[in-house]
C-alpha positions in Angstrom: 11.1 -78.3 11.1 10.6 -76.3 14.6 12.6 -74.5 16.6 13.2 -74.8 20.3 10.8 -72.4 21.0 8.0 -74.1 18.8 8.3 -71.9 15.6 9.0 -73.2 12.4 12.0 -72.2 10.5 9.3 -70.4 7.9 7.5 -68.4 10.4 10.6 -67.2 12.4 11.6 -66.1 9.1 9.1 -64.4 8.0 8.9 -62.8 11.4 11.5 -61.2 11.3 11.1 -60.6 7.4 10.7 -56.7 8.2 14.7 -56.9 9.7 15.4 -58.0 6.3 15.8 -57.9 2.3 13.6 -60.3 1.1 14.5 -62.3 -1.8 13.1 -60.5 -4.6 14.4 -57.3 -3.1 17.7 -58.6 -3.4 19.9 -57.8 -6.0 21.6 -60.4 -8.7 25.5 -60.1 -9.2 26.9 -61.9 -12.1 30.2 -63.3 -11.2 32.7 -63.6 -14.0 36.4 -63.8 -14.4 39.1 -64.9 -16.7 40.1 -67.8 -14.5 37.9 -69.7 -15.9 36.6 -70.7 -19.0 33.9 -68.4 -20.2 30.4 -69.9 -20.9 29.9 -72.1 -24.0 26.1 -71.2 -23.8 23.3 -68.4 -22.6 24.6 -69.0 -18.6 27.2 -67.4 -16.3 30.0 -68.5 -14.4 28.0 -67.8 -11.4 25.4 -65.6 -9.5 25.4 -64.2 -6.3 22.1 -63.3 -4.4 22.0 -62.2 -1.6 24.7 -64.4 0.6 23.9 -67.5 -1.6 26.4 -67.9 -4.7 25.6 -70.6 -7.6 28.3 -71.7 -9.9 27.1 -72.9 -13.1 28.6 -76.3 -13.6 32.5 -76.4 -14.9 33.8 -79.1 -17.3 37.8 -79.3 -18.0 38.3 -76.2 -20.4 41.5 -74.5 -19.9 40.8 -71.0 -19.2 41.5 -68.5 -22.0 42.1 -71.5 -24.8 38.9 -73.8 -25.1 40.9 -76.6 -24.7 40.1 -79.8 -22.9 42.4 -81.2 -20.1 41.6 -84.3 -20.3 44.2 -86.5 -20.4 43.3 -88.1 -17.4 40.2 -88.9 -15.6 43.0 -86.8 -12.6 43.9 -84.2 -15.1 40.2 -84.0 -15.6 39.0 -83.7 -12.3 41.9 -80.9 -11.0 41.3 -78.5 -14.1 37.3 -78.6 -13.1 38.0 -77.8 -9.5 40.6 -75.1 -10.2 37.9 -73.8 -12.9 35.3 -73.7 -9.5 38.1 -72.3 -7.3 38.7 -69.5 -9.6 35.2 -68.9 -10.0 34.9 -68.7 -6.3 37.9 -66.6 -5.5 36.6 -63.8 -7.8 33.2 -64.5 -5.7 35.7 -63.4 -2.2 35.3 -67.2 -1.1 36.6 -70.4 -1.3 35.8 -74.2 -1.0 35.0 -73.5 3.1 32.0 -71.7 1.6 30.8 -74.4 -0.5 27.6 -75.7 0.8 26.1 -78.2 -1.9 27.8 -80.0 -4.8 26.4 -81.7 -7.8 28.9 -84.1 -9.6 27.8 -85.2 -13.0 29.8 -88.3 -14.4 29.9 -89.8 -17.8 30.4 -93.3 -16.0 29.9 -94.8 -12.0 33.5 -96.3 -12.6 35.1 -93.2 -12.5 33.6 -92.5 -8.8 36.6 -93.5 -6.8 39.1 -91.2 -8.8 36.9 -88.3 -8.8 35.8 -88.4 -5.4 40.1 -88.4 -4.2 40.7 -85.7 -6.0 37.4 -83.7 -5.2 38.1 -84.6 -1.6 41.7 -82.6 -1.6 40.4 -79.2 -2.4 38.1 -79.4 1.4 39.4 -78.9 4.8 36.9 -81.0 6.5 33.0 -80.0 7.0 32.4 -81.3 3.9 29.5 -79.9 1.7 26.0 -81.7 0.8 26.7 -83.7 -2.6 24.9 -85.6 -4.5 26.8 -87.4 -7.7 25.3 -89.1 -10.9 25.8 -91.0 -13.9 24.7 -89.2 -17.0 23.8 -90.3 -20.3 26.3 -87.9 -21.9 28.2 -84.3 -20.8 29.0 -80.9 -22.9 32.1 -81.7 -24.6 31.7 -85.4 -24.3 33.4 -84.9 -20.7 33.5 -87.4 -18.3 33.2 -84.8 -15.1 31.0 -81.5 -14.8 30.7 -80.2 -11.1 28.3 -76.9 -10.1 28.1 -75.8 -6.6 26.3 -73.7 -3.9 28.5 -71.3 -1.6 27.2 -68.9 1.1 29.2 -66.4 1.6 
């Protein structure tokens, strides 16, 4: 991709490389709070380098008990979001940061419900997002979501 002035986004970055930390210089902060569940497995909540934050994908756990709230496909979807927003709140953000979305689904059909309640938790300028049908999901869950933020 160039730039108006005929640079390419790599070689104006690595330009001005010497104004900056470059990414291996950069330190790794693990994110974690009781907000959300804790990790069922060798991963964190999330990790912030840098500006860029990654949140480790969330299934429906009630924070604190291990239990599933999932007695909706709605239910589901809300207690996976407020998992995220928990995770991003103890990260000083919130869903305005969000830049990329992965939505894993147990089934396509449950698209439409996901995607309205997913939808509710933006204020316009919507992240990137791609969603998919997997084969199956921790928990045999029917939503997992992980996100990007810069911050």
């Amino acid at each position: 991709m160039k730039r108006k002035n005929g640079d390419s986004i790599r070689n104006q970055y690595f330009r001005n490389a010497e104004n900056k930390t470059e990414l291996t210089d950069m330190e790794k902060t693990i994110i974690q709070t009781d907000g959300a569940p804790a990790p069922i497995g060798p991963y964190n909540q999330a990790v912030l380098v840098g500006n860029m934050l990654f949140l480790s994908g969330q299934i429906a756990l009630k924070p604190g008990t291990n239990e599933l709230n999932n007695t909706s496909i709605e239910d589901e979807a809300h207690q996976v979001m407020n998992n995220l927003k928990a995770v991003l709140q103890k990260a000083n953000a919130d869903f305005s940061n969000v830049v990329k979305t992965t939505i894993f689904l147990s089934d396509m059909n449950l698209f439409s419900a996901v995607n309205e309640i997913y939808g509710k938790y933006f204020k316009g300028d919507f992240p990137a997002r791609e969603t998919v049908a997997v084969k199956g999901l921790p928990r045999n869950v029917n939503v997992e979501i992980s996100m990007i933020a810069a911050i």
